[in-house]
N, C-alpha and C positions, 0 to 999 in steps of 0.2 A: 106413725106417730112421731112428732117430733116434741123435743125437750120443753118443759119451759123458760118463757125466756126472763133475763134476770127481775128479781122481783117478783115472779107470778110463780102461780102452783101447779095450775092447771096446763096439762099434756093441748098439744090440738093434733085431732085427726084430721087428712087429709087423703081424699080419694085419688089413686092413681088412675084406678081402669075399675071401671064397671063390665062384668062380663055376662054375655047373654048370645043363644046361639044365632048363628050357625060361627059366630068369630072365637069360640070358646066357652066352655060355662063346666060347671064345680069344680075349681080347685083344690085338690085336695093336700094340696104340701107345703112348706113354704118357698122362698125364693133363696137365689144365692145372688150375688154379685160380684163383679169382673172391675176391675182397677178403674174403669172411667166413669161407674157410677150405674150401669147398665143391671138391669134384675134379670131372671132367667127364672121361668118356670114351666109349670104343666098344666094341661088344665083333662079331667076325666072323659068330658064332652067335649063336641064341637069339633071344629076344622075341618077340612074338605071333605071327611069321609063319618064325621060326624064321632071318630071312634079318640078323640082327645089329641093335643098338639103340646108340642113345645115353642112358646114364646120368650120376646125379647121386649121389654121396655125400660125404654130410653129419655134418661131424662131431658125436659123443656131447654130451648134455646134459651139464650138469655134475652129476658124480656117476654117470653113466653111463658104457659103457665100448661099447659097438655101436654104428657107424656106420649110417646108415640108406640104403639104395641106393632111387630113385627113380626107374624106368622113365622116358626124357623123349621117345625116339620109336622104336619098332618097323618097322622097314623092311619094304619088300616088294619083291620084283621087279620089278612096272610101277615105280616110283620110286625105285629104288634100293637092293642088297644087299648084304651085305658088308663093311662097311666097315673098313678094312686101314692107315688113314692116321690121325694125331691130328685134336685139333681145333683151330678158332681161336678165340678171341672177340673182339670190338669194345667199345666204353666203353657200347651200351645192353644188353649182355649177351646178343645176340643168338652163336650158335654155330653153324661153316660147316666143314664136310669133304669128304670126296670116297667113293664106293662104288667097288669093284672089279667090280660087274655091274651087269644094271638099264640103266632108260631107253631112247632109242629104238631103237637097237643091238645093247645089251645088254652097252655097253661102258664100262659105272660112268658116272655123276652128279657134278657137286658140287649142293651142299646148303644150305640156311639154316635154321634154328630159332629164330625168337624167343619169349621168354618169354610 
């Protein structure tokens, strides 16, 4: 959503990513973002193992108008699936969540990602 602009009242929404499988699908958290404008999220479905991924998108060159979504990790059940919570990052840009299944239990994970 972005603000309105001077004079007007009305918000305008704007779609970044429509998600639908197997490239990811329900969402359930929100995103964070990193100093160059880049979102970072989860998604519960989808990704190579169908068991939820963590994405990266990127905003439009200039003069372009698509965001570009970037697969950054594909879950799986021995390690972790689902993942139903945001994320977090640290100042080396490493990213840490938690899965709702998975690992030795079968009782969700936390997580680390580094670049």
């Amino acid at each position: 959503m972005s603000p309105p602009k001077a004079g007007d009242t009305a918000w305008t929404e704007t779609v970044l990513k429509s998600f639908s499988q197997p490239r990811g699908a329900q969402p359930e958290a929100g995103l964070i973002a990193d100093t160059a404008g880049n979102l970072y999220g989860t998604t519960y479905k989808g990704g190579a193992n169908n068991d939820g991924m963590v994405f990266e998108l990127s905003p439009p060159k200039v003069g372009a108008t698509n965001w570009k979504e970037t697969v950054l990790h594909s879950f799986n059940l021995d390690k972790g699936a689902g993942p139903v919570a945001g994320l977090v990052a640290d100042g080396a840009g490493n990213l840490y969540g938690t899965t709702y299944y998975g690992g030795a239990d079968d009782n969700g994970v936390a997580f680390e990602l580094m670049p």
